[in-house]
N, C-alpha and C positions, 0 to 999 in steps of 0.2 A: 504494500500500500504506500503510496506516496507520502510523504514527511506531514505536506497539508491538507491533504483530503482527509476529510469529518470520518468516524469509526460512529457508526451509530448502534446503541444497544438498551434493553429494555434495563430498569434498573427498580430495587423494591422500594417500596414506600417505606417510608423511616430510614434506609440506607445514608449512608454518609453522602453517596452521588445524588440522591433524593433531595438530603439538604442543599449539597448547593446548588442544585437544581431551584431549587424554591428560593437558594438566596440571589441568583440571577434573573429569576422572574420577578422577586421583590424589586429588585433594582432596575429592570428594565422598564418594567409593566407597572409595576406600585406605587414606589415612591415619586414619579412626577406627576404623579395626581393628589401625591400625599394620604396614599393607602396603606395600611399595613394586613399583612393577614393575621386573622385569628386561630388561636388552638383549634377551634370548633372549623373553621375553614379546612386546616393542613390534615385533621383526622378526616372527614370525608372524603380525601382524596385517595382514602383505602381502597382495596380490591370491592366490585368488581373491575376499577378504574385500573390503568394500566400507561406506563409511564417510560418515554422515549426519551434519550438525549443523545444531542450530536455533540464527541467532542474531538479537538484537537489538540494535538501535542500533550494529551493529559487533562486539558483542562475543556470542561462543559460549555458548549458557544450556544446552546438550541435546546430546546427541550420541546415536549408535546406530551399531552394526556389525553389516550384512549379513552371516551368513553363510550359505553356498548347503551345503546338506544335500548334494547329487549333484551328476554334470556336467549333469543337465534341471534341478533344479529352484537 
């Protein structure tokens, strides 16, 4: 794989990559609205929900969370 091209991999909820996953969404997404998340936010985003991130050189640049519409889809 190329030095810069993203590794992207599913990662668990409450894992270390999970936090700083949430800590660059805080940052990217939150705080220039002057949002912060709540406990009660970051626990809902338990299984069934399912949680992406792209990173590079080690460090997380992207993240996404799966969420399933039904029990099929």
């Amino acid at each position: 794989m190329a030095e810069d091209a993203p590794e992207y991999l599913e990662i668990l909820h409450g894992s270390p990559e999970w936090e700083e996953a949430v800590e660059l969404r805080q940052d990217v997404l939150r705080t220039p609205l002057s949002l912060r998340f709540s406990e009660a936010q970051l626990a809902a985003e338990g299984p069934p929900e399912r949680h992406v991130v792209a990173r590079v050189g080690g460090v997380i640049v992207g993240t996404a969370i799966v969420v399933p519409l039904d029990a099929a889809t």
